[in-house]
MIPA-705041 format. One record per residue (C-alpha): residue in one letter; x, y, z. Coordinates in steps of 0.1 Angstrom, whole numbers, plus 5000, padded with zeros to 4 digits. Example, Ala and Ser with C-alpha at 12.3 -4.5 7.8 and 13.67 -1.06 7.14 Angstrom:
MIPA-705041
A512349555078S513749895071
***
This chain:
MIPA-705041
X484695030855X485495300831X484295280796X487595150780X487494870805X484194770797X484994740761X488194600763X486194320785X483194310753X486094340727X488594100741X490794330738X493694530758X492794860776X495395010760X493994940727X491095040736X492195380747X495095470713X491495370696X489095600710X491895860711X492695860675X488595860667X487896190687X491096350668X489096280638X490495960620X488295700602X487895360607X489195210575X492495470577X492795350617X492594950605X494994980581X497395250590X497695240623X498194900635X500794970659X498495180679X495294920680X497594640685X495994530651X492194590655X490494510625X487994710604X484794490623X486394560657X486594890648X482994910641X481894770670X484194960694X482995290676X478795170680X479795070720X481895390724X478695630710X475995390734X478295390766X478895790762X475095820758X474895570785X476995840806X475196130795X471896000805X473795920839X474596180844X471096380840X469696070866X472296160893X470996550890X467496490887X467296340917X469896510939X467896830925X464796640947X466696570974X466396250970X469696080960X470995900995X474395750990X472895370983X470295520951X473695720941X475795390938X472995200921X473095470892X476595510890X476795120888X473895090861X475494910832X472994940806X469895200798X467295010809X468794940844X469695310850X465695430836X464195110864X466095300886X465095670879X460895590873X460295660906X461695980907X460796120871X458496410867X455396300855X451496370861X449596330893X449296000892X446395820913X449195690939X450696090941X446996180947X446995910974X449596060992X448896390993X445396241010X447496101039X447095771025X450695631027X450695581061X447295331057X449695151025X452595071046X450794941075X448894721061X452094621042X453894591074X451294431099X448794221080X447394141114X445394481110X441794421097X442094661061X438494801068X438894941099X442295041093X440795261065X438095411086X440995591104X441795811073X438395891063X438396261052X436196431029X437896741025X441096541015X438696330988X438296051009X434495961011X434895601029X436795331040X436395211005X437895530986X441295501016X441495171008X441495260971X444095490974X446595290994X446095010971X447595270941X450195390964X451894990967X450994960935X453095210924X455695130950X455894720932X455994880895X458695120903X461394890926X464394880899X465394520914X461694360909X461094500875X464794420864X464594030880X460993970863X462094150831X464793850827X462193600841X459793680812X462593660785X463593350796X460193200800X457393390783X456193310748X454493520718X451493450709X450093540675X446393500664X444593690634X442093900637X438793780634X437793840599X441193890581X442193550572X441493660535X443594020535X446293850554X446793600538X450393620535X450893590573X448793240570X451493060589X451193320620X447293290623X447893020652X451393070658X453693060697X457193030701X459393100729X460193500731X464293490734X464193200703X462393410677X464493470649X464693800633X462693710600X459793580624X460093870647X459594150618X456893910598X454993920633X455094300641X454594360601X451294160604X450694350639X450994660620X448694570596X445994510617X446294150605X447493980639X446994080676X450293960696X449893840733X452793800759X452093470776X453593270810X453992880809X450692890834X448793080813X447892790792X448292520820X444692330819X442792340849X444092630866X442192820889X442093210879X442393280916X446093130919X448993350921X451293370883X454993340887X454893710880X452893760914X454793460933X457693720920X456194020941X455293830971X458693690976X460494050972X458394210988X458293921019X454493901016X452793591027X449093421023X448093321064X444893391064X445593721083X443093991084X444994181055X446193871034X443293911013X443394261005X447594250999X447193960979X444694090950X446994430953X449594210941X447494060915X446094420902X449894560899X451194270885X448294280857X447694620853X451094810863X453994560856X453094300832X451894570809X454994760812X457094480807X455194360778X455994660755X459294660773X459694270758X458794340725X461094700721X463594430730X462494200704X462494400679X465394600684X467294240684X465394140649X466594480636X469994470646X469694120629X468494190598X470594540596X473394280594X472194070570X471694370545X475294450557X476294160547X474894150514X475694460501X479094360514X478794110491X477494270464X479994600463X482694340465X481494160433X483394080406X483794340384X484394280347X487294560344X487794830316X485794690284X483394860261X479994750272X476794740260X473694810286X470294710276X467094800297X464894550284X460894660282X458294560260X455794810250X457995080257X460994900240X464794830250X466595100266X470095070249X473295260261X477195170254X479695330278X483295310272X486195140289X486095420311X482595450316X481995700298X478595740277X479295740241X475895630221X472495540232X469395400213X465495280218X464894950200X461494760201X462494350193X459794240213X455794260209X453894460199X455894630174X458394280174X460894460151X463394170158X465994210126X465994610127X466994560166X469394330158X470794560128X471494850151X472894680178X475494500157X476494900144X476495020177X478894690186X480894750160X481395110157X482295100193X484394790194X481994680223X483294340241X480294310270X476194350267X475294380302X471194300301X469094410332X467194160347X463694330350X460594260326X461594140292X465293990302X464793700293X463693780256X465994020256X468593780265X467393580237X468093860210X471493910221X472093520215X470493580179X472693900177X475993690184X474493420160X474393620130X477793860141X480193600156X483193860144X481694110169X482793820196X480093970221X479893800256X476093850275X475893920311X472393930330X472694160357X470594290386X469094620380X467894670413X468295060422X469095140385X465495350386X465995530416X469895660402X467995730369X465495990389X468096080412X470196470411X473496310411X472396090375X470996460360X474296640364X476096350351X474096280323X472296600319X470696560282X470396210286X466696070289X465895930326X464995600308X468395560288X470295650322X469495350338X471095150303X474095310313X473995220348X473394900338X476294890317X478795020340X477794850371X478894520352X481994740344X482894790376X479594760405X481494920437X481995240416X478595250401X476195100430X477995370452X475395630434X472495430445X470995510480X472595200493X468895090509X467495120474X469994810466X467194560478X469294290490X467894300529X465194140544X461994300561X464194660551X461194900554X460694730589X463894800603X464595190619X465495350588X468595570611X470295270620X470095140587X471395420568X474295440594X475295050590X474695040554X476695390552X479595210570X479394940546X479795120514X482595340535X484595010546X484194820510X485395140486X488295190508X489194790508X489594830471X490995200468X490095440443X491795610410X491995960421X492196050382X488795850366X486595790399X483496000401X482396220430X479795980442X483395680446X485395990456X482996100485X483595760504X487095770503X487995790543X488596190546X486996300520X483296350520X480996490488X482596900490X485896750490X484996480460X483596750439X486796970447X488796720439X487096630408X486797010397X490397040401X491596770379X488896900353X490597200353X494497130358X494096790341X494996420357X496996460390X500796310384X501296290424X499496180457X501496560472X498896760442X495796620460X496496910488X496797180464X492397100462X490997380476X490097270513X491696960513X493997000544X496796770557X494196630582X491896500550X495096400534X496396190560X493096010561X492596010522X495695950505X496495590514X493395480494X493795710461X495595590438X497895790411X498195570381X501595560356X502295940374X505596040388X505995800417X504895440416X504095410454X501695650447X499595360429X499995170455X498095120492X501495240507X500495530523X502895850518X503795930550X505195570551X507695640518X510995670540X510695300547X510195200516X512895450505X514895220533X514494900520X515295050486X518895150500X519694810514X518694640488X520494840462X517494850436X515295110426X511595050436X510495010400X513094720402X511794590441X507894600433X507094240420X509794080431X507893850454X511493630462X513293880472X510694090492X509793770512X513393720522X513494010538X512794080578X510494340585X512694370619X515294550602X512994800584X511294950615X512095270639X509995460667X506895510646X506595210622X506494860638X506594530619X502594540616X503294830592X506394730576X505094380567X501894580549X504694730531X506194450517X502894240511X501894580488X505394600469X505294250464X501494320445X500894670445X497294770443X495794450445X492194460440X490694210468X487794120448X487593800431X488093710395X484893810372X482693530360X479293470345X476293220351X475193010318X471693030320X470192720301X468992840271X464792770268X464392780303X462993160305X459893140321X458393020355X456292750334X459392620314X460792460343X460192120358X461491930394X464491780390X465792000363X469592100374X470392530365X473292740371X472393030387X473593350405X472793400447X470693730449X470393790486X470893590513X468793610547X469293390582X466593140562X468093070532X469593210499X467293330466X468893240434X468493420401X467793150373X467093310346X462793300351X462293660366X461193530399X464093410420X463993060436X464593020471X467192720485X466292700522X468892700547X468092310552X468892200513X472192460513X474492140524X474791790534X475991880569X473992100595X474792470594X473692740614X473593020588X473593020552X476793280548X478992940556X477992840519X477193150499X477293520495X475593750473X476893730436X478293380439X477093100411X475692790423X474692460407X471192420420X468092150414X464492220411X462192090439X458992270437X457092520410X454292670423X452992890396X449793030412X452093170440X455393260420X457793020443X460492820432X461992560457X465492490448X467692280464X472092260463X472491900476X472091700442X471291400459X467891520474X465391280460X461691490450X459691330471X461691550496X462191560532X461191740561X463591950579X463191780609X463991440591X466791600569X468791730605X467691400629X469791370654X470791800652X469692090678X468092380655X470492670667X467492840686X467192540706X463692370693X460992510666X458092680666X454792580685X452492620658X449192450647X450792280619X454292080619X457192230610X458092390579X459292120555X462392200535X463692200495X461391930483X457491990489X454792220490X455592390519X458892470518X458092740494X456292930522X459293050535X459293270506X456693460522X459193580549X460993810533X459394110511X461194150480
***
C-alpha cells in the first residue's frame, strides 16, 4: 500500500486527493492557501484534514526512511531472507518495523552473544526442541574452560540467556503481548513512603489503579508529573497479579503467552522444569520490562497528543475572540504597591499617552487617580478601559466604576481582560523595538489595551505557549507543542485575513507565505513608500516573489485603495471571474458587491472554465455578497456583580456571570471576577450526558453559572451551569445513572469516585490541571 493509499484509507478520503494534496505541499503551498484556494484540487479538504494529512505525510515518510535503513542494515549482515524482507516492507507503524529489526541491531556483547560465541546455542535449541533430554547432562557436553564455561551450571547459564534473548526479540511475540497488556494491564500508583506531606497535591493518586488504555490524558500527565517528582512510584500490573491466593509458582498470562508461541509444554519431562522458569526469567526480566516503558511512552505520548489538542483548542478559541474593533482604549495594569500601570492606545493601536497612578494602598491616592484618568479619557476621546485581571483587578475595577460615576459625559465602558502572556511580550525583543522608550511595566498596559482592541493581532506577539490556556503544558514535549500551537495561530490569522496597510510584523509573519523577513519587508516598504493602494505593489517588496504572493495575497487585505477585490478574500489570480460575472451582469463590481439577491440568483455553473470549478466560483460569490467578513463573533462583555470581588465575598447558591478561561477534557474554569477562577466540572456543564465539555463552551464565552462550593483554605470554587442543582449536590455517578462514562467505567481507587459541582470533593479536580 503506498502512502497516499494509506491516508486516503485514515482520511476517508480519495487517492487522488490525497496525491493533488501532497503534490501541492512539496511545491511549497500552505495549508490555509491549499483549503481555501484550491478546492478543486483536494476535492474540498478542509484546513483540519489538511493538518492531519500534513502530520501523517511527515510520520509515514519517516516511517519510510527508517525502512528503508532496516532493509540495509540487515542485508549489509547477510541476514535479510526474502520472508524478514516482506515483514519490513509490510511494517505499518514504527514500533512493528523496530520489533522486527532488535534482533539484528548493533549493540554490546550481550550475555546471549557471549553464549554463542561459547558454542552454547546448540545446548539452547536442543533442550528447546527435545525436552526429553535431562538439562544437566546435556550441559556437561559443552563444558569448556577455555571458552568460559566452568560447569554444567555456567552452559546451562548461557543457553538460558541465548532463549532468552531469542523470546524478547520475536517481533510477533512482543507485538501480540504488547496489545495483550494494553488491553488488560492496569497502572498502579502508590506514594512514596514518606511524601504524603510534599505531595500533597497528588493525594488522590496515593492509592490509585485504573485500567492502562482508559486513563485519560489529565490523569496520565498528573501520574508521570507526580512520578517525576519523586512523589509516586508507578507499577504495570496483570489482572493475576492481584488475584488472592495465587501461587507465585504459576505461570502469568504473559508466560502462558510464551509457552503457547513458542509450543512449549509442562509434562513433567526431564527439561520441563528448566524451560519453564526460562520462560518465567525472560518474561520478568527481558519482556515485561521492555514492554513496560514501551506501555507508558505509549501512554504518554497519547496524553500529550491529547492535551496538545486541548491547548489547540483553546487558543483557537481565544485568537478567535471577539474583538472590540477600532476604539480608543484605555489599558490599566492594576498593582498595588507598585501602582497601576496606565496606557491609552489609539483606534489603531497606536500608543499615544501613558501614566503610573497609585488608587490603592498604601499610598490610596483614590481622587488624584481618578483626576488623571478622566484627562487622559478625555483628552483622548477614549471609549474602552480594558483592566487586566492580575493582582489588584478587582479594586481596580472598582475605581473605573467610581471614575464613570463622577464622568458619565466621558461615557466609558470597563472590560476585565486576561493578561496572561502580557509580561513575557513586555520583556520580550519584539515589545522593545516597538515601544523602544517605553518602560517594560507600561508595555504590558498597552498590551492590555490592544488585545481588547483586537486579541488575534496582539496575542500573536506572545509565544503562543506563554498564553496559558493548556493543561499539564510544561508536561507535554515542548517540539510538538510549539509545532501545533504554531499551526494554530497560522490557521486562525489567516481565517480572519490581515490589513496589509496597519498590521504589525508579528500579524504579518503568519500570513501563509510570508514569514518574519518578509513581514518586516513588507512593513519597511510601506514605511517608506506609504500605505500600499494595490494587492500587484505587495511584489515590488524586496524578496517577495510570485511564489510568496500566490500564497500571501488572498489573505491581505488593501483597504479603500484602487481595486475593491483587493479588500476582499477573493484572491487575485481569481479577478477574471469576477471580472466575468461583472460582464453578464452588466454592473460594475462596486455596484455587484452587497447585492446579496442578485448574487444568489446566480449559478456558479455558468461562471467556471478549465481552472476554476464551482467550489471556487461559489467562494466568489459568498465573498462579493460580504466581502471581508470577519468570522469572529460579535464583541460582548461579562457584568461582573458588583461587591462580589473577593474569594470570601461569595456564598453557595449565589448566581454570577462570568467569562470561560480555559477549557480541559474535565471541565471548564470560569473567571468571576475573585482572581481565582472557579471550575464547572464536566458533570454540572448540562442536564444531558456529554462526553467533552467543547459541546457547551469554548474559551472566551460568557456563562450564567451558580456557586456550589468555596473552599478558601485551598483557593477552589465549585461552580455549576445547571441552575437547578440543589447544594446538597450530587455525585457524579448519581448525576449520570443509567450513562456509560466514555472511558467505559471509573477509576479503581481507595476512595469513591469524584463527586461533581456540589460538595467538597468536586473541587479536587482543580488539582488536575497546573495553572
Amino acid at each position: 500500500m503506498t502512502i497516499f493509499q494509506r491516508i486516503a484509507d485514515e482520511l476517508g478520503v480519495r487517492v487522488a486527493q490525497t496525491e493533488a494534496t501532497v503534490q501541492l505541499l512539496d511545491s511549497g503551498a500552505t495549508v490555509p492557501f491549499v483549503a481555501r484556494y484550491r478546492k478543486e484540487a483536494t476535492g474540498g479538504l478542509d484546513d483540519i484534514q489538511l493538518r492531519r494529512l500534513e502530520e501523517r505525510l511527515a510520520y509515514l515518510r519517516e516511517l519510510e526512511d527508517r525502512r528503508a535503513t532496516v532493509l540495509k542494515s540487515i542485508d549489509e549482515q547477510g541476514l535479510l531472507t526474502p520472508e524478514l524482507k516482506k515483514a519490513v516492507v509490510e511494517a505499518d507503524t514504527k514500533t512493528r518495523l523496530e520489533d522486527l529489526y532488535r534482533p539484528f541491531m548493533p549493540k554490546r556483547r550481550t550475555k546471549a552473544q557471549i553464549a554463542r560465541e561459547a558454542g552454547l546455542e546448540a545446548l539452547a535449541i536442543g533442550l528447546l526442541e527435545d525436552p526429553m533430554l535431562e538439562p544437566e547432562t546435556e550441559a556437561g557436553k559443552y563444558i569448556d574452560a577455555d571458552k568460559g564455561v566452568a560447569d554444567s551450571a555456567a552452559a546451562l547459564e548461557g543457553a538460558r540467556q541465548i532463549l532468552m534473548e531469542q523470546f524478547a526479540e520475536d517481533a510477533e511475540l512482543v507485538g501480540r503481548l504488547r496489545e495483550y497488556l494494553w488491553d488488560n494491564a492496569t497502572v498502579k500508583s502508590l506514594v512514596v513512603a514518606g511524601k504524603e506531606q510534599e505531595g500533597a497535591k497528588f493525594s488522590d493518586y496515593f492509592d490509585y489503579s485504573e485500567p492502562v488504555k482508559n486513563i485519560p490524558s489529565h490523569r496520565a500527565l498528573a501520574l508521570f508529573r507526580g512520578r517525576k517528582e519523586g512523589i509516586l512510584n508507578l507499577t504495570l500490573c496483570l489482572p493475576e497479579d492481584e488475584a488472592e491466593g495465587r501461587s507465585p509458582l504459576e505461570p502469568s498470562s504473559g508466560e502462558r503467552h510464551i509457552v503457547a508461541h513458542f509450543g512449549i509444554r509442562n509434562e513433567g519431562r526431564p527439561a520441563d522444569r528448566w524451560m519453564a522458569d526460562t520462560v518465567r526469567w525472560a518474561w520478568r526480566v527481558k519482556i515485561l520490562t521492555h514492554l513496560d516503558t514501551d506501555l507508558k511512552g505509549r501512554l504518554r505520548e497519547a496524553a500529550e497528543e491529547e492535551a496538545i489538542k486541548v491547548f489547540g483548542q483553546n487558543l483557537h478559541d481565544l485568537l478567535l475572540a471577539a474583538p472590540a474593533g477600532p476604539r480608543a482604549t484605555m489599558g490599566l495594569d492594576p498593582g498595588l504597591r507598585t501602582g497601576v500601570k496606565v496606557a491609552v492606545v489609539d483606534s489603531t493601536g497606536k500608543l499615544v499617552d501613558t501614566a503610573t497612578i497609585y488608587p490603592h494602598a498604601p499610598k490610596n491616592r483614590w481622587d488624584e487617580s481618578i483626576a488623571a484618568l478622566a484627562t487622559l479619557a478625555a483628552r483622548h476621546h477614549v471609549d474602552l478601559v480594558s483592566i487586566g485581571n492580575g493582582t489588584a483587578s478587582r479594586e481596580t475595577d472598582r475605581l473605573v466604576a467610581d471614575l464613570s460615576k463622577r464622568h458619565p459625559e466621558l461615557k466609558l465602558s470597563k472590560v476585565i481582560v486576561s493578561e496572561a502572556g502580557a509580561s513575557v511580550y513586555s520583556a520580550s525583543e519584539y515589545a522593545s523595538n516597538e515601544m523602544p522608550d517605553v518602560d517594560v511595566s507600561l508595555r504590558g498596559a498597552a498590551s492590555i489595551a490592544r488585545r481588547l482592541q483586537d486579541p488575534l493581532a496582539e496575542l500573536v506577539k506572545i509565544e503562543p505557549k506563554s498564553i496559558g490556556v493548556g493543561q499539564y503544558q510544561h508536561d507535554v514535549s515542548q517540539v510538538r507543542l510549539a509545532r501545533a500551537l504554531e499551526a494554530v495561530v497560522e490557521d486562525c490569522v489567516n481565517a480572519v485575513g490581515v490589513d496589509a496597510n496597519t498590521a504589525s510584523s508579528a500579524l504579518l509573519s503568519r500570513v501563509a507565505g510570508l514569514g518574519p523577513a518578509l513581514a518586516a519587508n513588507v512593513v519597511a516598504f510601506r514605511d517608506e513608500h506609504g500605505a500600499f493602494a494595490t494587492r500587484k505593489q505587495l511584489l515590488k517588496v524586496s524578496r517577495l516573489g510570485d511564489k510568496a504572493f500566490e500564497q500571501a495575497a488572498g489573505f491581505l487585505r488593501i483597504m479603500n485603495g484602487d481595486n475593491p477585490l483587493d479588500a476582499s478574500a477573493v484572491h487575485p489570480e481569481s479577478y477574471p471571474v469576477v471580472e466575468r460575472i461583472r460582464d453578464a451582469s452588466g454592473r460594475s463590481i462596486n455596484e455587484l458587491i452587497g447585492d446579496s439577491r442578485y448574487l444568489r440568483s446566480l449559478k456558479p455553473v455558468d461562471f467556471t472554465d478549465e481552472r476554476f470549478g464551482e467550489p471556487t466560483v461559489r467562494d466568489i460569490l459568498a465573498e462579493l455578497e460580504k466581502p471581508g467578513r470577519d468570522p469572529r463573533p460579535e464583541f460582548k462583555t461579562a457584568a461582573f456583580k458588583e461587591g462580589v470581588e473577593e474569594m470570601k465575598d461569595l456564598t453557595a447558591g449565589m448566581i454570577l456571570e462570568g467569562v470561560v478561561t480555559n477549557v480541559t477534557n474535565f471541565g471548564a474554569f470560569v473567571d468571576i471576577g475573585v482572581h481565582q477562577d472557579g471550575l464547572v466540572h464536566i458533570s454540572a456543564m448540562s442536564e444531558k450526558f456529554i462526553r467533552d465539555p467543547r459541546e457547551v463552551v469554548k474559551a472566551g464565552d460568557l456563562v450564567k453559572v451558580k456557586v456550589m462550593e468555596v473552599d478558601l483554605p485551598r483557593k477552589r470554587i465549585g461552580l455549576t451551569m445547571r441552575m437547578s442543582d440543589s447544594l446538597q449536590g450530587k455525585t457524579a455517578t448519581e448525576r449520570s445513572k443509567g450513562e456509560r462514562r466514555p472511558d467505559g467505567g471509573k477509576p479503581k481507587q481507595g476512595k469513591r469516585e469524584q463527586p461533581a459541582a456540589g460538595n467538597s470533593a468536586m473541587a479536587d479536580a482543580l488539582a488536575k490541571l497546573k495553572r
